[in-house]
KOLMAR-294285 format. One record per residue: x, y, z of N, C-alpha, C, O in turn. Coordinates in steps of 0.2 Angstrom, whole numbers, plus 5000, padded with zeros to 4 digits. Layout:
BEGIN
XYZXYZXYZXYZ/...
END
This chain:
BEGIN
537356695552537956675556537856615560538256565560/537456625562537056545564537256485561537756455563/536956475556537156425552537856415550538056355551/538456475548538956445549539356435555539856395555/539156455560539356425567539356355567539856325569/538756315563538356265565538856205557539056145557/538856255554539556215549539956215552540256165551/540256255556541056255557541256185563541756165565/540456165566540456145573540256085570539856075575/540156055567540156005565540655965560540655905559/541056025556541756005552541955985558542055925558/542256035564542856015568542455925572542855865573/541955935574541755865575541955795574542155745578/541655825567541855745560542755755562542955725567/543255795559543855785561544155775567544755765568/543755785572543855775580543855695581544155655584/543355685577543055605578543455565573543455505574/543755585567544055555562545155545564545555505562/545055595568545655575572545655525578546155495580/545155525579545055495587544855415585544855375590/544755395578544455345576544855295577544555245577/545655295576546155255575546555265583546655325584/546655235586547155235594547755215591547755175586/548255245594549055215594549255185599549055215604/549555125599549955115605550755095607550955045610/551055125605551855155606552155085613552055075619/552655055608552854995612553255015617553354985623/553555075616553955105620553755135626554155145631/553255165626552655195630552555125636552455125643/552555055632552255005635552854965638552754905641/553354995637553954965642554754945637555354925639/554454955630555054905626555754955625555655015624/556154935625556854965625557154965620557454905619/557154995615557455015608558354985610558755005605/558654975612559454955613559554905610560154895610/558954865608559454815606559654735608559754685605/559554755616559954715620559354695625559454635627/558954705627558354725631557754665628557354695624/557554615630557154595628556254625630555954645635/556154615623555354685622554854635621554254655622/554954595620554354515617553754545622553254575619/553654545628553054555631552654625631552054625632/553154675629552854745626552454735620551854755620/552754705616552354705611551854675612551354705613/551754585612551254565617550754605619550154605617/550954635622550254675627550054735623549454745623/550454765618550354815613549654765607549154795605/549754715605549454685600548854665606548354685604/548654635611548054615616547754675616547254675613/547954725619547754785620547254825611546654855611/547654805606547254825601546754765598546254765595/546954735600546554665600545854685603545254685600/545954705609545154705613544854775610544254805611/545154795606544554865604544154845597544454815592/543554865599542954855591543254895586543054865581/543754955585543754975580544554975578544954955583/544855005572545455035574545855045575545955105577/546455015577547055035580547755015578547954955576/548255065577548955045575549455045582549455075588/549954995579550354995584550855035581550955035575/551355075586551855085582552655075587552755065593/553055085581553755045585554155095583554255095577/554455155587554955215584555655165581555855115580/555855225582556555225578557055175584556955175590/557455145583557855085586557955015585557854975580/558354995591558154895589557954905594558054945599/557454825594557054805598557354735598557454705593/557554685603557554615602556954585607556854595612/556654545601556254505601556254425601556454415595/556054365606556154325606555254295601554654325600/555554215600554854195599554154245600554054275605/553754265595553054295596552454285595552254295589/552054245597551454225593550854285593550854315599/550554315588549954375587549354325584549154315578/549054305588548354265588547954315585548154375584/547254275583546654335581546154305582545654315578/546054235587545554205588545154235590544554235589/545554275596544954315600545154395601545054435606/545354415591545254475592544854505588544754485583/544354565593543754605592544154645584543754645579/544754665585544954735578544654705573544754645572/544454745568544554695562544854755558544654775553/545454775561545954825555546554845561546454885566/547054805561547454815565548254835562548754795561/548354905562548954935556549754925562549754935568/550354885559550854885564551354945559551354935553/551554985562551955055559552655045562552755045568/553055035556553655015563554255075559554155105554/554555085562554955145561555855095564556355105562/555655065567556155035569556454955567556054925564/556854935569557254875566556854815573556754845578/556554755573556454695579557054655576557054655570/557554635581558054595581557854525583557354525587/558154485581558054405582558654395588559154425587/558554355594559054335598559754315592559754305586/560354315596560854315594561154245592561354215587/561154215598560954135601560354105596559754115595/560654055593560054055586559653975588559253935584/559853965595559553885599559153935602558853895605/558754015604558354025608557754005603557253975605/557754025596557154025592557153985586556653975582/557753965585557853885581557453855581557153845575/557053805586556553775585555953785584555553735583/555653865582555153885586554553855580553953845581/554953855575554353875568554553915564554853915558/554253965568554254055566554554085575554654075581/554754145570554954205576554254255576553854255581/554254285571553554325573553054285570553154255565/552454265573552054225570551154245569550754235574/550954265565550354285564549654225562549454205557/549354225568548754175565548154205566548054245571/547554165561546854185561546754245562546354265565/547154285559547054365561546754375552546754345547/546454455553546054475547546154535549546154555554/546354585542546454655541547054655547546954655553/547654665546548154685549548854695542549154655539/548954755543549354805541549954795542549954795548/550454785541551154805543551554875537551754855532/551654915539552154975533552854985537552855015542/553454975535553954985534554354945538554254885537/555054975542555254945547555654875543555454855538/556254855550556554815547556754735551556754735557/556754695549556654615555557254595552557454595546/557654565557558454565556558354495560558254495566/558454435557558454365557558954355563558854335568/559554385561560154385564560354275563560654225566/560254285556560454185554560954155553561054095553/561454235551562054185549562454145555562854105553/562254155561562654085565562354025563562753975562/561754005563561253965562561553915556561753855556/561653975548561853975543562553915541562553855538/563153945546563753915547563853855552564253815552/563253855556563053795558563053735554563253685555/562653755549562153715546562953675542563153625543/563353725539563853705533564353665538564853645535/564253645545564953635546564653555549564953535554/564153525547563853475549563653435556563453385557/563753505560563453515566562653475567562253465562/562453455575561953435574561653505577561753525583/560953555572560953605572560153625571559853605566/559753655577559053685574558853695568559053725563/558553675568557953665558557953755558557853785553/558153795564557853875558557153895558556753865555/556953945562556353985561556254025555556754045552/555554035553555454065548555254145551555054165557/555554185547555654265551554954285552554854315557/554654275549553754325548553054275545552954285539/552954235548552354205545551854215547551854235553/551154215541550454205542550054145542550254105537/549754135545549354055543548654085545548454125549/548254055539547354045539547254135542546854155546/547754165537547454245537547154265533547154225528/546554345532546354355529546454435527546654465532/546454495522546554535521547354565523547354615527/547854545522548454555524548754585520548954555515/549054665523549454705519550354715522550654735528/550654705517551454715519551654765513551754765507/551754815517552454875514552854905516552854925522/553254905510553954935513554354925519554754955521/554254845521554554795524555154775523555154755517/555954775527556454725526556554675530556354685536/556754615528556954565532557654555528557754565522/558154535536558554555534559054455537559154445543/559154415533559654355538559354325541559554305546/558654305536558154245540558554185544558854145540/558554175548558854085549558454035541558754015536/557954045542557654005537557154035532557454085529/556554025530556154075527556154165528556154195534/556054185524555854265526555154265530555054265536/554654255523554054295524553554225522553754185517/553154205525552654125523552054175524551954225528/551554125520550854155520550654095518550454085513/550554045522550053985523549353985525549054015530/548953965520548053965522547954035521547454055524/548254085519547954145518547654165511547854145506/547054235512546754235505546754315506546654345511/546754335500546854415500547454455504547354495510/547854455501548654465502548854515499548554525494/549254565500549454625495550454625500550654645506/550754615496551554625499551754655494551754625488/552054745496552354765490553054795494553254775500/553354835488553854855489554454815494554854855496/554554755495554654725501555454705499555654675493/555954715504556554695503556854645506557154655512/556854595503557254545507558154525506558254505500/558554525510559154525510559654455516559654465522/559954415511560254355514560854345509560854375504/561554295511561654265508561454235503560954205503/561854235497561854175492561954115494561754065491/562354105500562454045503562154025507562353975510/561454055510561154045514560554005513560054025510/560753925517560153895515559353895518559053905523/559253865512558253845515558253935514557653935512/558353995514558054055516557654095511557654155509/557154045507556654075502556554145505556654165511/556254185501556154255502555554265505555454295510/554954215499554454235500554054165498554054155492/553754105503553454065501552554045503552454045509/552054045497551554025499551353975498551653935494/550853945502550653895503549753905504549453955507/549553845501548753845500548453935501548053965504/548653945498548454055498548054055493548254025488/547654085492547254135486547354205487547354235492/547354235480547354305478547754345481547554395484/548454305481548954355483549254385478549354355473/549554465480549654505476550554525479550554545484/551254495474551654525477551954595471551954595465/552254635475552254675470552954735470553054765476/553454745465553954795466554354755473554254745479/554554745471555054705478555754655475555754625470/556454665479556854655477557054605483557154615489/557254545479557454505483557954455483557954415479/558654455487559254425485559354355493559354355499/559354335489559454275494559554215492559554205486/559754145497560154065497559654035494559853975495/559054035491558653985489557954035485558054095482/557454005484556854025480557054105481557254125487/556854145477556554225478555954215482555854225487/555554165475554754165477554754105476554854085470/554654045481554253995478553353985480553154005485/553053945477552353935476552353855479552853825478/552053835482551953755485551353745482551153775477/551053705486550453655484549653735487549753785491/549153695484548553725484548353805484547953825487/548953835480549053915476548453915473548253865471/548253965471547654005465547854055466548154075470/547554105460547554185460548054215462547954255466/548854205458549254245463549254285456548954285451/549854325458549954395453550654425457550554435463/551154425453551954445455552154475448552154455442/552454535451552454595446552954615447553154585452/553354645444554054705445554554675452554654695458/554754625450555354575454555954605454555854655450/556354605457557254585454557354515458557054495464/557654485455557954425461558554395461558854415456/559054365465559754375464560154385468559754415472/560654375471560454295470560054265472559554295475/560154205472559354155473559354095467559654095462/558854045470558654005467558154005461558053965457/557754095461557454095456556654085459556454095465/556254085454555254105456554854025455554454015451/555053975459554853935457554053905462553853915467/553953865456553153815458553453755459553753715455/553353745467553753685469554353705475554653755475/554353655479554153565475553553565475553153585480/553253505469552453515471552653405471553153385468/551953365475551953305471552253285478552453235476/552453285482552653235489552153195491552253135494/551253235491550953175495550553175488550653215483/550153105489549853085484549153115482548853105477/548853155489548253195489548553255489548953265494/548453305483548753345486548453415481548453405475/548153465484547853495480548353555474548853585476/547953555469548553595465548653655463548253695466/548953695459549053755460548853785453549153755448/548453855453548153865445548053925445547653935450/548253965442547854055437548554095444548554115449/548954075440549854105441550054145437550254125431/550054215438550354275432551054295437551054295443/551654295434552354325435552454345428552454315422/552654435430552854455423553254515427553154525433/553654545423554154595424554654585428554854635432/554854535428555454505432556254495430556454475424/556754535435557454515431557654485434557554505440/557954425434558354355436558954405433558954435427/559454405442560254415438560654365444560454355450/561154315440561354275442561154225448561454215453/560454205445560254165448560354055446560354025441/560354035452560253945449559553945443559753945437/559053955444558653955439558054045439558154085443/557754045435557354085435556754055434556754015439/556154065430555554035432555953935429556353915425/555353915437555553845436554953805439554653835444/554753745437554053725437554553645442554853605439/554353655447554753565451554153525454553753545458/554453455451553953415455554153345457554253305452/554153325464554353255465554053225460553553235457/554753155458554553105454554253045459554452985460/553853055461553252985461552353015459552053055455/552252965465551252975462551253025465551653045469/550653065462550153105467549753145460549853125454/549153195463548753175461548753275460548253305458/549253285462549053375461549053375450548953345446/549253465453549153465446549553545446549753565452/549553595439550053635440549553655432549653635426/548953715432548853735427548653815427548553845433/548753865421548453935420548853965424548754005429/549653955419550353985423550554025416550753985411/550654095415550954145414551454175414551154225417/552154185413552754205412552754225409552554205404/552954305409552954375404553254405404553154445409/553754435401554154525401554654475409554554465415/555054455405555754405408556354425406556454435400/556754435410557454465408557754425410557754415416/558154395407558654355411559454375411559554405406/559854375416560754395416560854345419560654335424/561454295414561654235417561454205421561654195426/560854175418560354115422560554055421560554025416/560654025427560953935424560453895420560553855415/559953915423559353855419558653935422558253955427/558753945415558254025414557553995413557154035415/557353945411556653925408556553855411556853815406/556353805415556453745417555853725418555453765420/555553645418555253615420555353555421555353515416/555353535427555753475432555453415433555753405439/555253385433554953325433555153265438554853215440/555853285437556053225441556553235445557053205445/556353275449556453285455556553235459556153185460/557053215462557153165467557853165472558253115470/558053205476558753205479558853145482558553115486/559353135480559853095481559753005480560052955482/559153005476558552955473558452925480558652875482/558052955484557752925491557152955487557053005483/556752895491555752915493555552915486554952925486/555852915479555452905475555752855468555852875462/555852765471556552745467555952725462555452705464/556152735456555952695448555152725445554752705442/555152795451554252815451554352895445554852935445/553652885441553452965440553153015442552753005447/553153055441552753115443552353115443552153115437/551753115446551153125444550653175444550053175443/551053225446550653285444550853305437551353325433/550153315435549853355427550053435426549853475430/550353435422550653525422550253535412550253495407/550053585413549653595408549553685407549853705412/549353725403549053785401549653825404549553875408/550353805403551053855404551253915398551553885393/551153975399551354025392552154055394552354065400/552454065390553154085391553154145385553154135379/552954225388553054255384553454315385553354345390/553854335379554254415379554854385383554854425388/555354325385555654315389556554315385556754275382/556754355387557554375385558154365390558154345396/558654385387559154375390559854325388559854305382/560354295394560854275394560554195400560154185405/561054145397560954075401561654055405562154075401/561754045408562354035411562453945410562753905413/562053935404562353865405562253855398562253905395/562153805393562053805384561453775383561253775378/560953735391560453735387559953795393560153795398/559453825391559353875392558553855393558353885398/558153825390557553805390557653735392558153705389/557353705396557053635398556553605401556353615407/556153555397555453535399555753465401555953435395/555753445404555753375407555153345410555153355416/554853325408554053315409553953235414554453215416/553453205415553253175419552953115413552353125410/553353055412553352995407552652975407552352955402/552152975414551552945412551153005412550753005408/551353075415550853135414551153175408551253235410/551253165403551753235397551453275401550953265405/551753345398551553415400551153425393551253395387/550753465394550253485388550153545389550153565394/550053605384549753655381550253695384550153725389/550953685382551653735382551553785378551253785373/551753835380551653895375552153945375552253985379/552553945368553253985367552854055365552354055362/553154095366553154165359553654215362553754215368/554054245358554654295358554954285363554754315368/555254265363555954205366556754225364556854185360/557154255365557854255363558354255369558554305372/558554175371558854165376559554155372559554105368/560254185374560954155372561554125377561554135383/561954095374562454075380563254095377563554065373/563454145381564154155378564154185370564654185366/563554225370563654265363563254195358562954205353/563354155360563054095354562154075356561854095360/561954025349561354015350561153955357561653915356/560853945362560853905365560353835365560053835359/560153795368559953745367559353705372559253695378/558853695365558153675371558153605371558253575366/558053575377557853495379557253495380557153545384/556753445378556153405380555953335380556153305375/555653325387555553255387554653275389554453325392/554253225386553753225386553553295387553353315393/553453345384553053385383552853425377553153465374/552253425375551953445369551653535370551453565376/551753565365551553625365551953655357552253625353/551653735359551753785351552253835353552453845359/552453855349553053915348552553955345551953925344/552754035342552354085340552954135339553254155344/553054155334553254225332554154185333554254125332/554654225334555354215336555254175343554954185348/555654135340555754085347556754065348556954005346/556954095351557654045351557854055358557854105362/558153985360558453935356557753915352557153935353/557953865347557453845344556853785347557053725348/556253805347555953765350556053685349556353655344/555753625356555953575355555253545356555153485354/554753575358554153545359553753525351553153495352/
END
């Protein structure tokens, strides 16, 4: 009898201490007002310091409601947690007035922070005045980015919406070991600059099952990417999954070992698209994989851009000098919304090299459609239509 005493008193223990291992701290407990109207910026504040200073453990949680939040910065310079879970059950609203956090950068802003969590909940840009601004050629704030990370590490996002960024959704700058799934982002089609989802200088980010409709990139990739991996997309509208722009400075490090597979482009400007200013630089763009593609009326479903240059400012009579090399295009189907469907436009002093076609059937209007290349070598394999030009 003893001895099971002595099990029973050390089970409730272990679960006594394994409950107690994670603290909660409830923004609303901490002052913030779910209405809406109420600004809560320093609730949470003090909710993120407060799990900040503990050695182990801790989630923050945000019930059910709107919360508006001005400008946020979440530091991690000097925090002790090294697992820091935010549980949101409720909507954080952006000011109304879109000159409070216009200039800011970002509205929520994550840096040097490691192991921090976010599951669910929804961030509501509140962009479109920002948006109509912009169209009526107003002299108008640049637009914050809704949720950025900079020189983060072990960073999990699920079951996240953002909802009417002014500008960006979600940025992941200088970060490595990334996991964004399930994640929904929703804007206008007409809403610009508002990529969904953009990294920069990142390793080993993982996005995954996530549907994203929006005025510009779904996903775009910038300069010094590695290791990414983007799985089970929708995108739509949108500009599409693109690498780029890359090639603006002339040092510029480049981006390599990119898997996008299982993706449907429906009425998007383009679907996968590889862009890079036409002058010097010295990046590069290699061990990029395209897989299991669906296209529905895609303007330009298959593209690489080279010559890049709006409105021929900053780059007159110059090429590309970023090297694009080891690109695979496989199982990629569908409809084009334009008659040429495939195009490699390559970079006159860097061709593109090691193109790689296999089972391919893109059409336009019921008809066969039509591929373009400049400067780019590479193979087909198996069914390829349009019919390859490489």
């Amino acid at each position: 009898m003893a001895a099971i005493l002595a099990l029973l008193f050390t089970f409730i223990f272990f679960c006594s201490s394994s409950l107690a291992a994670t603290i909660t701290y409830n923004v609303v407990t901490m002052g913030a007002k779910p209405d809406g109207k109420t600004d809560s910026t320093k609730s949470f504040l003090t909710a993120w310091a407060s799990a900040c200073a503990l050695a182990k453990p801790a989630t923050i949680y945000v019930p059910p409601g709107r919360y508006l939040l001005r400008a946020a910065y979440f530091g991690g310079k000097n925090c002790k947690n090294p697992a820091i879970t935010l549980r949101l059950d409720g909507t954080l609203v952006a000011p109304s007035d879109y000159h409070v956090i216009g200039n800011a950068g970002s509205w929520l802003k994550f840096e040097s922070v490691s192991g921090v969590s976010i599951y669910g909940g929804t961030l509501d840009g509140q962009g479109s005045g920002l948006w109509a601004c912009k169209a009526s050629g107003r002299n108008c704030p640049s637009g914050a980015t809704t949720l950025a990370f900079y020189s983060s590490n072990n960073i999990v996002i699920n079951g996240l919406t953002s909802l009417n960024s002014q500008m960006f959704h979600i940025v992941m700058d200088g970060c490595h070991n990334a996991k964004l799934q399930a994640v929904k982002v929703s804007a206008s089609g007409g809403s610009p600059n508002t990529d969904g989802i953009h990294l920069q200088s990142s390793s080993g980010v993982t996005i995954l099952n996530s549907h994203i409709r929006t005025g510009d990139d779904c996903i775009s990739i910038g300069p010094g990417n590695s290791n990414l991996w983007i799985e089970n997309i929708s995108c739509g509208p949108g500009h599409g999954i693109s690498i780029g722009s890359l090639g603006w400075d002339l040092q510029e490090p480049g981006v390599q070992n990119v898997t996008v597979k299982d993706v449907t482009f429906t009425g998007t400007q383009n679907g996968v698209r590889i862009k890079t200013w036409s002058r010097a630089s010295n990046g590069f763009v290699k061990g990029v994989l395209f897989q299991h593609i669906v296209m529905v009326n895609v303007d330009n479903p298959v593209i690489i851009d080279q010559n890049y240059c709006p409105d021929h400012h900053n780059c007159p009579n110059q090429a590309s000098g970023v090297k694009i090399s080891d690109v695979s295009y496989h199982n990629i189907h569908g409809t084009s919304g334009t008659q040429v469907a495939v195009k490699f436009h390559c970079s006159k002093e860097h061709p593109c090299s090691g193109i790689s076609l296999e089972d391919m059937n893109l059409t336009y209007k019921d008809q066969t459609a039509k591929a373009s290349c400049l400067n780019a070598d590479g193979t087909a394999l198996g069914s390829v239509q349009p019919t390859s030009c490489l």
